[in-house]
C-alpha positions as CSV (number, residue, x, y, z in Angstrom):
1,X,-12.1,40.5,9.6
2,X,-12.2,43.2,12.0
3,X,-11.0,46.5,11.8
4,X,-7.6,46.0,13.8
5,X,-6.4,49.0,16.9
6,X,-2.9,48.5,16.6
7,X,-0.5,49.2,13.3
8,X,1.5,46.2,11.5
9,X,-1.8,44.1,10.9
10,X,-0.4,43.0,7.7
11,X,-3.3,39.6,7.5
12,X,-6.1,42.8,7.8
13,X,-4.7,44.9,5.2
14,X,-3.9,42.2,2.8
15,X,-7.4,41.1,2.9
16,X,-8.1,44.6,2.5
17,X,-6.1,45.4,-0.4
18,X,-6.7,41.6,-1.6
19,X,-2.9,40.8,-2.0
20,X,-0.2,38.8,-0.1
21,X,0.7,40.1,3.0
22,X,4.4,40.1,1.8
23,X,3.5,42.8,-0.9
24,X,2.4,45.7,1.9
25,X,4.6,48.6,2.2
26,X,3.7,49.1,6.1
27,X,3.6,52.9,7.3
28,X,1.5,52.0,10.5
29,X,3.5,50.3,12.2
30,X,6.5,52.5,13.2
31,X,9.0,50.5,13.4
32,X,12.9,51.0,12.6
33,X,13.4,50.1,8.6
34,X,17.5,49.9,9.1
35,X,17.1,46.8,11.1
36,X,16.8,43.8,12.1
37,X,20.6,44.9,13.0
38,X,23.0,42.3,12.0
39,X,24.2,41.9,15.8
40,X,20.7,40.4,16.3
41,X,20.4,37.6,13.9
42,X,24.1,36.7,14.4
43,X,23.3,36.0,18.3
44,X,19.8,34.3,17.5
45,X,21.7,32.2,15.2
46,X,24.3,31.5,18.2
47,X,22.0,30.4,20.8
48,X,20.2,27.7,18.6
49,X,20.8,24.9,20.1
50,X,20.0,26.6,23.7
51,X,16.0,25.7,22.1
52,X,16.2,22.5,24.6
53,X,16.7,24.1,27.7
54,X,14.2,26.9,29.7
55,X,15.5,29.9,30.1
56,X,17.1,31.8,32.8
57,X,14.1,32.8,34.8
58,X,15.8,36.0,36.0
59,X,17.5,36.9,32.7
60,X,20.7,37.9,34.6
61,X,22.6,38.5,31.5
62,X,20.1,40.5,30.1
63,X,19.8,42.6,33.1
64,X,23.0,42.9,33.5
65,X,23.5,44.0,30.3
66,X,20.8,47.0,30.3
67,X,21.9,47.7,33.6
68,X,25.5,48.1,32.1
69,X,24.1,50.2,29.3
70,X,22.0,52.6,31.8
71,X,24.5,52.6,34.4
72,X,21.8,51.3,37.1
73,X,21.8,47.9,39.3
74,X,20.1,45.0,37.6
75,X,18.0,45.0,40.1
76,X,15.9,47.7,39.0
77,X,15.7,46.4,35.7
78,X,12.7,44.1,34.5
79,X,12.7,42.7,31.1
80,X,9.4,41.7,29.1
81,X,7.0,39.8,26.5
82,X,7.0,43.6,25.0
83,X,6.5,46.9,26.8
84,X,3.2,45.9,26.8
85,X,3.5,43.1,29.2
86,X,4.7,45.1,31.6
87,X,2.5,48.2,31.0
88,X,0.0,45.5,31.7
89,X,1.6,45.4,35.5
90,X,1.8,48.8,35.2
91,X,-2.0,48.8,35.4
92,X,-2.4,46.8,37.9
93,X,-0.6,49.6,40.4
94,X,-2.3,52.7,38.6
95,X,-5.6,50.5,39.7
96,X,-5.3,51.0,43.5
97,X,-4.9,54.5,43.3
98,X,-8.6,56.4,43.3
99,X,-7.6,58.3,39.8
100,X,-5.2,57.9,36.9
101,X,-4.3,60.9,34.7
102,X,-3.9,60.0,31.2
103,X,-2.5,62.5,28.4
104,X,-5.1,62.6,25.3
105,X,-5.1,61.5,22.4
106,X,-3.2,58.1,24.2
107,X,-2.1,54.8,23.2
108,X,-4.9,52.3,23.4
109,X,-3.3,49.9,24.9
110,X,-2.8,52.3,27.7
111,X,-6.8,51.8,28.1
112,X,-6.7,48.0,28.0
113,X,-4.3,47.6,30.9
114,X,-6.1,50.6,33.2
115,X,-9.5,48.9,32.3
116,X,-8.4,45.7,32.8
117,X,-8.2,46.2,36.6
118,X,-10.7,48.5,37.0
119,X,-8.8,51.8,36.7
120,X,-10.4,55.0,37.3
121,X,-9.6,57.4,34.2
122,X,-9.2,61.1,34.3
123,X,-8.6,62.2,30.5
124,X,-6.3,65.3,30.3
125,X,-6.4,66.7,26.1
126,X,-3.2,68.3,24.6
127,X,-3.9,71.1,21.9
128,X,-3.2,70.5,18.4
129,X,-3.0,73.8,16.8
130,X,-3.6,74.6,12.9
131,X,0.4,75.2,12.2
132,X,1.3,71.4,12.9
133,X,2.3,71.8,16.3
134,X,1.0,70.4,19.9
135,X,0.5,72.6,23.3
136,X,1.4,70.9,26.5
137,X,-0.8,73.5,29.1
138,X,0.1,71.2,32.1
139,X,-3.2,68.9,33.7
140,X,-6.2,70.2,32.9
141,X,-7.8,68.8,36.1
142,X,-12.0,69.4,36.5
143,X,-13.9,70.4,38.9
144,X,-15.0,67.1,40.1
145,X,-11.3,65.6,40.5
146,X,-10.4,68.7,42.1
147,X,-11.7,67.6,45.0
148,X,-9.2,65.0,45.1
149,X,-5.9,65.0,45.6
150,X,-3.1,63.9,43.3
151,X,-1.3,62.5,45.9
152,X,-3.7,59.7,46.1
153,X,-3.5,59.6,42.1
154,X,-1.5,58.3,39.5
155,X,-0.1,59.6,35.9
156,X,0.3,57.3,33.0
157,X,2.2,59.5,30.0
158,X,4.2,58.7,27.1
159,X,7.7,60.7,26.1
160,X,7.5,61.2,23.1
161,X,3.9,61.1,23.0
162,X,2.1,59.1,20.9
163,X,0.7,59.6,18.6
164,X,1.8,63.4,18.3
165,X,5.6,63.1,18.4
166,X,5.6,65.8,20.8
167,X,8.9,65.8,23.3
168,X,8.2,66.5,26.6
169,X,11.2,68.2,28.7
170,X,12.6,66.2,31.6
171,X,11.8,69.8,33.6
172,X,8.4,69.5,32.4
173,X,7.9,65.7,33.8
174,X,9.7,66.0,36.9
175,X,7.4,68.4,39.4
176,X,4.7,65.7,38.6
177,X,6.6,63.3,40.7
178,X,6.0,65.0,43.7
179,X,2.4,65.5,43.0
180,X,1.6,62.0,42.0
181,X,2.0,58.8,43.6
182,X,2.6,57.0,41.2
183,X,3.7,58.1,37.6
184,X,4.2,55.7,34.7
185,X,6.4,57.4,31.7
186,X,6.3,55.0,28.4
187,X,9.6,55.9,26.6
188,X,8.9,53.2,23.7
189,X,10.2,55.8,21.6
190,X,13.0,57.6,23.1
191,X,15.9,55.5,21.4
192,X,14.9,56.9,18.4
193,X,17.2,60.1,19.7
194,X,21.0,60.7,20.6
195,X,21.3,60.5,24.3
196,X,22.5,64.1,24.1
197,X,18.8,65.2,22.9
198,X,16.8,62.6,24.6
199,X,15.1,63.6,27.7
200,X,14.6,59.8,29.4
201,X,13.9,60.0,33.5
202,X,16.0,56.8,33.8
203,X,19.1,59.2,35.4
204,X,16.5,60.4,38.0
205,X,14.8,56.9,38.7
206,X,16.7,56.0,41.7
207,X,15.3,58.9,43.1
208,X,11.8,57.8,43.2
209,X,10.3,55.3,44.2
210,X,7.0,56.6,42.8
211,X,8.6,56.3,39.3
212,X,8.1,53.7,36.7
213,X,9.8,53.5,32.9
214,X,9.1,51.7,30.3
215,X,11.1,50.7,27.3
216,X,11.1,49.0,24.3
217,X,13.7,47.4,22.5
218,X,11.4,46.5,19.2
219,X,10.8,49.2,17.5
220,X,13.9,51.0,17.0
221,X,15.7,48.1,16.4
222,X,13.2,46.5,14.2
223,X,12.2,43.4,16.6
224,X,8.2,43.5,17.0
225,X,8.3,39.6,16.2
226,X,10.7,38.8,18.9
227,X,8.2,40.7,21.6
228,X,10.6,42.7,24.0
229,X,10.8,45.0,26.2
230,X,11.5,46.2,30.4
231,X,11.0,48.5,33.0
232,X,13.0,50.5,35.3
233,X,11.5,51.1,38.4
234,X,12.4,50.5,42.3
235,X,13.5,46.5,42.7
236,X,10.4,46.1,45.3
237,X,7.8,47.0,42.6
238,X,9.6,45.0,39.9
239,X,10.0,41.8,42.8
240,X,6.1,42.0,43.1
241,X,5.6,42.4,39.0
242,X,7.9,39.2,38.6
243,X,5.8,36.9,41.4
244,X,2.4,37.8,39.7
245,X,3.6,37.3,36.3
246,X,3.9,33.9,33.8
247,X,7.2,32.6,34.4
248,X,9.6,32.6,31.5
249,X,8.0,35.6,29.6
250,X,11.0,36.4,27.4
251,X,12.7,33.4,25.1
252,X,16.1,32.4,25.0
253,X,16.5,33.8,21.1
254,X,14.5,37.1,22.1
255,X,17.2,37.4,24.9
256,X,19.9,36.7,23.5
257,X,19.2,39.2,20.8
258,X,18.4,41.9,23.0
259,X,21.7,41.7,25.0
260,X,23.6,41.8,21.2
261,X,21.6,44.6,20.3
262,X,21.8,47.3,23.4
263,X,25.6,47.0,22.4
264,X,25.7,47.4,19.0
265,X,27.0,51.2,18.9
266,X,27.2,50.7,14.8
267,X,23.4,50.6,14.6
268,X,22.2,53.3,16.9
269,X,24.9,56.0,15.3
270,X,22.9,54.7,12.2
271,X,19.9,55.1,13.1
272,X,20.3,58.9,14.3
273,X,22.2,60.2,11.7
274,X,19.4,58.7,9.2
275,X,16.2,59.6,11.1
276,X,16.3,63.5,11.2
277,X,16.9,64.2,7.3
278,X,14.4,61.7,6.1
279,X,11.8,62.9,9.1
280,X,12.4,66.4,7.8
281,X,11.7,65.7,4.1
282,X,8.8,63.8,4.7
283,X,6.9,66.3,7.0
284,X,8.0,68.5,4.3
285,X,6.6,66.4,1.3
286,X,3.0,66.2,3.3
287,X,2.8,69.5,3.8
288,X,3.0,70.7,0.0
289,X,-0.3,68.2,-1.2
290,X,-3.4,69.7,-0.4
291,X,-5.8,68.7,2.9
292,X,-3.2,67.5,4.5
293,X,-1.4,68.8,7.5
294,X,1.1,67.0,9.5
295,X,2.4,67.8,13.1
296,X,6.2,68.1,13.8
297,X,8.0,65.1,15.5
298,X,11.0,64.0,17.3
299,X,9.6,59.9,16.8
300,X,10.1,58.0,13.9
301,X,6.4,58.5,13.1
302,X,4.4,61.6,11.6
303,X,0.7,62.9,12.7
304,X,-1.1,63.7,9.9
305,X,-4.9,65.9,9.8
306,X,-6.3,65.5,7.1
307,X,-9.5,67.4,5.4
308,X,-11.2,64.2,4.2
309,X,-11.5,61.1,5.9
310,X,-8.9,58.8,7.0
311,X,-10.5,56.0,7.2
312,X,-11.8,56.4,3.4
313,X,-7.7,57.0,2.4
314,X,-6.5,54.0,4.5
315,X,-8.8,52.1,1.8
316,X,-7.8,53.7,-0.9
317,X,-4.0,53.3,-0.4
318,X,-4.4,49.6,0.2
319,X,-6.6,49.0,-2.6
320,X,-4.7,51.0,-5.5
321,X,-1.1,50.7,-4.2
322,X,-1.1,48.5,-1.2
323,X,0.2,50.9,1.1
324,X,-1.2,50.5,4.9
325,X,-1.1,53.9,7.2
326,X,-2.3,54.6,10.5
327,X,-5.7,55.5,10.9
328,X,-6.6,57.0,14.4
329,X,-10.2,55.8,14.7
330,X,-8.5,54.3,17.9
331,X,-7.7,57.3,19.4
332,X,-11.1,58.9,20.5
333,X,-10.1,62.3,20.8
334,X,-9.2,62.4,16.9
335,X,-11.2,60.2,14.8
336,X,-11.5,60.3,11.4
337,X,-9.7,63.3,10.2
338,X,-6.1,61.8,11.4
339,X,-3.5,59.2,10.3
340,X,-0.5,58.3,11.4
341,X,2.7,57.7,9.0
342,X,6.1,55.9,9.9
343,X,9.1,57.4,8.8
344,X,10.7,54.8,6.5
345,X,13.0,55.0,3.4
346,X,13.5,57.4,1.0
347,X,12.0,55.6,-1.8
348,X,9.8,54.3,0.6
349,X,8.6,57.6,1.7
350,X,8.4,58.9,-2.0
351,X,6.3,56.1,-2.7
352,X,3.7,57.4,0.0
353,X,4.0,60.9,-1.2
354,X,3.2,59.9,-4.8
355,X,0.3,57.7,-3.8
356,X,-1.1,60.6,-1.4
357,X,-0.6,63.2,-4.0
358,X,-2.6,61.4,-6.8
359,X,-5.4,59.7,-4.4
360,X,-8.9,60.4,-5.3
361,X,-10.5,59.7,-1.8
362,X,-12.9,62.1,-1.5
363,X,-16.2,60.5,-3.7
């Protein structure tokens, strides 16, 4: 079986650790572990018998709903299989432009949809330094696409980034949107903060046209299986999006659930008042074990560097106490001397921290 790019590939690291899937305690896939929220599965229950019909193919509730929740028009709302549908549309624009800016280490899905229509790539690295922190420097354009204007180039960026945690400012974004022609933000992850900390463009979108955001509504409420996710962008580039696409991308339970959950205020108080501590005392317990150093977060995920290879810990975890983390072998610019930890439990997290500090990886 092959080595998988994504986290949450349970069948790979069962086979790995040679277990059930069932017994992995997952800390690749970063993913909300207070949810599935109760709101979700009571309105998936609900809409059952709804299983006969198609759905609405404009999921006017749904957008309705977000718009509601994001004071915007439903029109400028998309919903989707996943953020990753839609980043996949997302390509397809970034394509016609003669260069797309990509933040580094990225997403490697970001590569798929660029690559899949032929994107041109213009790699711009961020600066890890040795305390556990990351250096945003701006674009570090070359000489050869200085030649060439932004303003016939796109941007394609994550807030926060993955798979460094680090926040961007909405200050810091902005300018770019009158340099670029098109800039793509992927705020998979900003739910995971309080609206009075989070720095989402959605209040600014209105004001450009040359903006797109996308969202997803899996992780932070504990959904990957239901697949969903939208964009926020001007109703013209969402009209063409919706004509290219398969018809009927969400399902009726997926839908429903997402319209229980972007209301369920309960949850999301719950969420942020439990993230911060256990984020805290988990950077804190990987920073005391030796050859390890992680990098500060405001995701529900760590970055971790690590002396000794990743790849040989990965295997070590799953084979001795079937625990799966994140290598970044996927993410070019880091390789084997990084992983990437979910912030899960308490016991959960003291679980990894026992496992890490007893692991004898390096033969």
């Amino acid at each position: 079986m092959m080595r998988p790019i994504h986290g949450g590939n349970l069948a790979w690291a069962a086979a790995v650790a040679g277990c059930s899937p069932s017994e992995i305690l997952d800390f690749s896939a970063s993913i909300n572990p207070l949810g599935p929220p109760k709101s979700a599965i009571a309105a998936i229950q609900a809409h059952l018998g709804e299983l006969s019909a198609y759905p609405d193919p404009n999921y006017g509730e749904l957008r309705t709903a977000l718009g509601q929740s994001h004071q915007l028009p439903p029109e400028w709302i998309l919903p989707g299989n996943g953020s990753a549908e839609l980043l996949t549309w997302a390509g397809w624009d970034l394509a016609q432009f003669a260069k797309t800016f990509l933040f580094t280490p990225a997403f490697a899905d970001y590569y798929r949809a660029l690559k899949a229509f032929g994107a041109k790539v213009q790699q711009c690295p961020l600066e890890l330094e040795v305390r556990g922190d990351v250096t945003f420097a701006g674009l570090n354009v070359s000489t050869e696409s200085s030649l060439l204007p932004t303003s016939e180039c796109g941007l394609l960026l994550n807030n926060p980034h993955n798979p460094t945690g680090q926040m961007f400012s909405r200050e810091t974004i902005l300018p770019y949107l009158e340099q670029f022609a098109l800039v793509v933000v992927d705020e998979a992850f900003m739910d995971f903060l309080p609206p009075d900390e989070a720095q989402s463009l959605i209040p600014v979108v209105q004001e450009y046209p040359n903006l797109v955001i996308l969202r997803s509504l899996t992780k932070f409420y504990s959904l990957p299986g239901l697949r969903l996710g939208y964009a926020i962008a001007h109703p013209d580039r969402l009209q063409s999006w919706q004509q290219r696409r398969d018809p009927w991308s969400i399902n009726t339970l997926a839908a429903a659930a997402a319209v229980a959950v972007i209301q369920d205020r309960e949850f999301q108080q719950q969420t942020w008042k439990w993230l911060p501590s256990a984020r805290i005392e988990l950077f804190e317990g990987l920073s005391q074990i030796s050859g390890l150093q992680p990098y500060r977060s405001s995701a529900n995920f760590l970055l971790v560097q690590t002396e000794h290879s990743s790849s040989a810990l990965q295997k070590h975890l799953l084979q001795h106490h079937r625990i799966l983390v994140r290598d970044c072998l996927s993410f070019p610019v880091l390789g084997d001397r990084f992983f990437r930890v979910a912030v899960r439990s308490n016991a959960e997290n003291k679980r990894l921290l026992q496992a890490l500090l007893i692991a004898k990886y390096y033969d």
